[in-house]
PyMOL CGO cylinders between C-alpha atoms (Angstrom):
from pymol import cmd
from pymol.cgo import CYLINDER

trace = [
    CYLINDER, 91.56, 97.48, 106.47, 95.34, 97.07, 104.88, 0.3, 1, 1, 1, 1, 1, 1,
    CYLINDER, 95.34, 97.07, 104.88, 96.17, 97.51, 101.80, 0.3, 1, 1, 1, 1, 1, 1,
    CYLINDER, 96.17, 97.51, 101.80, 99.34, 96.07, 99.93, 0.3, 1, 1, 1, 1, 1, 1,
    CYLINDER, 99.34, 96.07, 99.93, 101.62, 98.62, 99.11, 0.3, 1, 1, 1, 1, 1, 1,
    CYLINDER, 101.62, 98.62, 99.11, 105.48, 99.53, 99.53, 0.3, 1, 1, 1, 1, 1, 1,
    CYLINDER, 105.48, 99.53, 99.53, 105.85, 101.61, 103.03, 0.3, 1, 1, 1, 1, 1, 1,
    CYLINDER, 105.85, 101.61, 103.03, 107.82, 104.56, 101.89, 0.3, 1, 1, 1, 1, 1, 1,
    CYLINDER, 107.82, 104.56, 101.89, 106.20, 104.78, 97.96, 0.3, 1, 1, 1, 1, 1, 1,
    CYLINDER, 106.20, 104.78, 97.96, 104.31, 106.87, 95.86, 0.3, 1, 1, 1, 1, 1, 1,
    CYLINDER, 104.31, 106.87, 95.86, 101.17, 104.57, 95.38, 0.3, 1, 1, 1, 1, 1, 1,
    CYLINDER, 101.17, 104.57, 95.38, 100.54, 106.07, 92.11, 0.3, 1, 1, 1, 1, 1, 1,
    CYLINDER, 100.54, 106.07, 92.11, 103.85, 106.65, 90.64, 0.3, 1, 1, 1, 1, 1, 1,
    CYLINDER, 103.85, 106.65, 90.64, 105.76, 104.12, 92.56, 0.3, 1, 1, 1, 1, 1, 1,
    CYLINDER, 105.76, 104.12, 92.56, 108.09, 106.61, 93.43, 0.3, 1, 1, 1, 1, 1, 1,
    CYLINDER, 108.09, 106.61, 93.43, 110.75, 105.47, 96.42, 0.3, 1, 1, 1, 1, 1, 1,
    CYLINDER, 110.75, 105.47, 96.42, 113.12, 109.01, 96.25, 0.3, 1, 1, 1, 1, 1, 1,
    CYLINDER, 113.12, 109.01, 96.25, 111.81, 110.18, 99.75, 0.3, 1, 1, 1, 1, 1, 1,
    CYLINDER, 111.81, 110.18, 99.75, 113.10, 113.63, 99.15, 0.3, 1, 1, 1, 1, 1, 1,
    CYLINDER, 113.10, 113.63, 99.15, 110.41, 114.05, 96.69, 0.3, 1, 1, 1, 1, 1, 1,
    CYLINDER, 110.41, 114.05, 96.69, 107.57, 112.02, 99.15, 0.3, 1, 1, 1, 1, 1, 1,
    CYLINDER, 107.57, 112.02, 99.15, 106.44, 114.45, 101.90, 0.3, 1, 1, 1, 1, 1, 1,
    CYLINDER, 106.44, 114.45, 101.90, 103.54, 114.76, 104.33, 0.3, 1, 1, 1, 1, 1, 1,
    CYLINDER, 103.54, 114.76, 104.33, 101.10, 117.81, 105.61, 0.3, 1, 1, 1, 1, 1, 1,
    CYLINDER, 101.10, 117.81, 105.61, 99.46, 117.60, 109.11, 0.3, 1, 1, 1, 1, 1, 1,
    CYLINDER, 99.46, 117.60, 109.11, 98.05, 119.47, 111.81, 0.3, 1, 1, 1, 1, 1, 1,
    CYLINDER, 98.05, 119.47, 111.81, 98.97, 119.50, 115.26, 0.3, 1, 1, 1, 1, 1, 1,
    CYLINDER, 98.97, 119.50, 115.26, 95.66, 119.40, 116.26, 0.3, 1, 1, 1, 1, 1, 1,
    CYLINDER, 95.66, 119.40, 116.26, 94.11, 116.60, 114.14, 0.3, 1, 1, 1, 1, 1, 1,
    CYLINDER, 94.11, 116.60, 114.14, 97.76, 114.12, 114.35, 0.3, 1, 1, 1, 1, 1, 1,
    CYLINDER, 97.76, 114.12, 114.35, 95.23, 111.29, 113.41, 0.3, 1, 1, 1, 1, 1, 1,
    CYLINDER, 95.23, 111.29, 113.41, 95.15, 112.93, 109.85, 0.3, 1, 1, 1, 1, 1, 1,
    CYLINDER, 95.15, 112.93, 109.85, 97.63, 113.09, 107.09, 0.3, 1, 1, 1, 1, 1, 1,
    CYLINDER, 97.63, 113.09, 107.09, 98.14, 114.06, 103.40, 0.3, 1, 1, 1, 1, 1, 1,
    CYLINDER, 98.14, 114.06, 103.40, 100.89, 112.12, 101.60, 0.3, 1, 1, 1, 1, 1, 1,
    CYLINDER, 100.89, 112.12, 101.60, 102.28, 114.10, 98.83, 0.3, 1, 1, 1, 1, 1, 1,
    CYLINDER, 102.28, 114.10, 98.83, 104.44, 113.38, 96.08, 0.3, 1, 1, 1, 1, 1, 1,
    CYLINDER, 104.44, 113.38, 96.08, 106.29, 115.85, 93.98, 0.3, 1, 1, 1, 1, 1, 1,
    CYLINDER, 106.29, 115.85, 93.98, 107.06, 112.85, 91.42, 0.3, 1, 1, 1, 1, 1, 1,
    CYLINDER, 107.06, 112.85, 91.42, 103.21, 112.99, 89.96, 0.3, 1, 1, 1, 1, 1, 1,
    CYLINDER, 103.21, 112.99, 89.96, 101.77, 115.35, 91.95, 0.3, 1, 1, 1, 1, 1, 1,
    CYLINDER, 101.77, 115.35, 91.95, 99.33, 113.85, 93.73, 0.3, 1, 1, 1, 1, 1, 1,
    CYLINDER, 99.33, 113.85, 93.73, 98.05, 113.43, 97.81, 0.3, 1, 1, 1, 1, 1, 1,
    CYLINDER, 98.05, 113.43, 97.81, 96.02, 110.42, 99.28, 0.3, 1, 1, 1, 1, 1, 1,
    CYLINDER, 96.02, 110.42, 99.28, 94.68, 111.72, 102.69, 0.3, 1, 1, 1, 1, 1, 1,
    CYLINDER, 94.68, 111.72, 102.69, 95.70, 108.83, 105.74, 0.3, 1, 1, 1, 1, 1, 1,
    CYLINDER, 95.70, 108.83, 105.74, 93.71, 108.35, 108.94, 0.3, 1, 1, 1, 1, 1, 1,
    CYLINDER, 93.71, 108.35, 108.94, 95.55, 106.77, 111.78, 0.3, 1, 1, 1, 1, 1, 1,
    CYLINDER, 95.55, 106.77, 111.78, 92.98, 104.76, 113.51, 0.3, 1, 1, 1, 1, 1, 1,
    CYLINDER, 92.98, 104.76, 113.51, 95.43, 103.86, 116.16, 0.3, 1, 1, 1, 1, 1, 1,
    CYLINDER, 95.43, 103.86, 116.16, 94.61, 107.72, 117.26, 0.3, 1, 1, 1, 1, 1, 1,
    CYLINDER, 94.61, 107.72, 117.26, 90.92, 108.41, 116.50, 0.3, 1, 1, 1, 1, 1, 1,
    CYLINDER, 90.92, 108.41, 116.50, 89.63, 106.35, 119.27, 0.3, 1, 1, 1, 1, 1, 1,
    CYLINDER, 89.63, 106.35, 119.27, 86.02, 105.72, 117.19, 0.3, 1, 1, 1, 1, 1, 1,
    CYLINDER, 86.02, 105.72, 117.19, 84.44, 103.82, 114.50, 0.3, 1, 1, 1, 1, 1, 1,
    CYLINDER, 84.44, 103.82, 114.50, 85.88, 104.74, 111.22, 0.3, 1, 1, 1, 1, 1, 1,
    CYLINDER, 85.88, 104.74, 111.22, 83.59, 105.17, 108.06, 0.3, 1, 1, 1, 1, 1, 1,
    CYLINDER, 83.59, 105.17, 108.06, 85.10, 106.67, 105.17, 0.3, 1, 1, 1, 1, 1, 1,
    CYLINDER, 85.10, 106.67, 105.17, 82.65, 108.69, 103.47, 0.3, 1, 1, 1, 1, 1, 1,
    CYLINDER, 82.65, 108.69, 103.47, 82.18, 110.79, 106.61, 0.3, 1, 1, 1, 1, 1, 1,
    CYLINDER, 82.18, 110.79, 106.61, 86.06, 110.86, 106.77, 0.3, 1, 1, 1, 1, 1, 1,
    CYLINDER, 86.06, 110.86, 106.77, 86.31, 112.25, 103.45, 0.3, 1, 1, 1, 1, 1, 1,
    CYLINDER, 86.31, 112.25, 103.45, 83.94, 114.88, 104.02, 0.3, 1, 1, 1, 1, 1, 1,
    CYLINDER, 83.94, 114.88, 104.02, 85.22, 115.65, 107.35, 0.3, 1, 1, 1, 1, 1, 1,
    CYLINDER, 85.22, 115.65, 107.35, 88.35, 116.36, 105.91, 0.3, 1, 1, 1, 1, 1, 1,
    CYLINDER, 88.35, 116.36, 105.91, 87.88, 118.58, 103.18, 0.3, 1, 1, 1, 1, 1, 1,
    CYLINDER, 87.88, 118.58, 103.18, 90.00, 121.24, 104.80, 0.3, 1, 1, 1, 1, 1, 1,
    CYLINDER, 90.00, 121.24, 104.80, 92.94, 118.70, 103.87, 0.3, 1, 1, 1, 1, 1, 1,
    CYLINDER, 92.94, 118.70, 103.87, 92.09, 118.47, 99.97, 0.3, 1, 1, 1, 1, 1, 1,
    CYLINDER, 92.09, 118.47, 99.97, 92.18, 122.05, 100.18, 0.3, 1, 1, 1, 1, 1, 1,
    CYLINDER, 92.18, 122.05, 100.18, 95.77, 122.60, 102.08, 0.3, 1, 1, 1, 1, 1, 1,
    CYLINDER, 95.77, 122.60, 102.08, 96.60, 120.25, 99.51, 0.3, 1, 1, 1, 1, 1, 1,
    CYLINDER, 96.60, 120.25, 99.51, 95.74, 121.56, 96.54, 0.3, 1, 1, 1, 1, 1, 1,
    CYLINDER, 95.74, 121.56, 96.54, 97.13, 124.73, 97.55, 0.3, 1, 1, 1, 1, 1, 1,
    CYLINDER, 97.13, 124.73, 97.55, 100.13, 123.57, 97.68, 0.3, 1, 1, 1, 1, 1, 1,
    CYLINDER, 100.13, 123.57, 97.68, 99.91, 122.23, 93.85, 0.3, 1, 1, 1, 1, 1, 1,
    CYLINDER, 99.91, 122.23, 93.85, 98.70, 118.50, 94.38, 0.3, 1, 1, 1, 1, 1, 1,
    CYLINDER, 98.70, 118.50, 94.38, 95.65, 117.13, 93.05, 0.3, 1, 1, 1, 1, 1, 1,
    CYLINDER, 95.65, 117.13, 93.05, 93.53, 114.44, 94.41, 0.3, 1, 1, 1, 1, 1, 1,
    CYLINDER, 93.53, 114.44, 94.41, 94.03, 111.18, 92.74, 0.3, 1, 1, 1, 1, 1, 1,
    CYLINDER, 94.03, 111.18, 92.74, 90.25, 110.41, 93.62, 0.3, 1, 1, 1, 1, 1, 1,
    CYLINDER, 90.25, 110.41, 93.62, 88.51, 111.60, 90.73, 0.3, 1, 1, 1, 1, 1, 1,
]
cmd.load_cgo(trace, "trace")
């Protein structure tokens, strides 16, 4: 599924200054990202489906990625889902 939004933006802040829009990933799971943006303060978790190779369904995403909220958080973020 795509969604309309500005490539390099904050989707919650609309933030564009890319020295405060960042990422966190794993070299083990490249098919997962966090966005993070130092504007608001919030992450949104990104699954490149390109790389996964299998059927996506997001509520078993956002489970199996829990480690990711946490990394985030962390590092100061909060989750922008609930």
């Amino acid at each position: 599924h795509k969604w309309p939004t500005l490539r390099i933006a904050c989707p919650f802040c609309e933030n564009r200054n890319t020295e405060k829009l960042h990422y966190l990933y794993s070299e083990e799971e490249k098919e997962y990202r966090t966005d993070v943006c130092e504007s608001c303060g919030k992450y949104i978790k990104t699954v490149d489906l390109r790389k996964t190779g299998r059927i996506f369904y997001a509520p078993l995403e956002q489970i199996a990625t829990l480690h990711l909220d946490m990394k985030a958080k962390e590092a100061g973020f909060k989750s922008a889902i609930g």
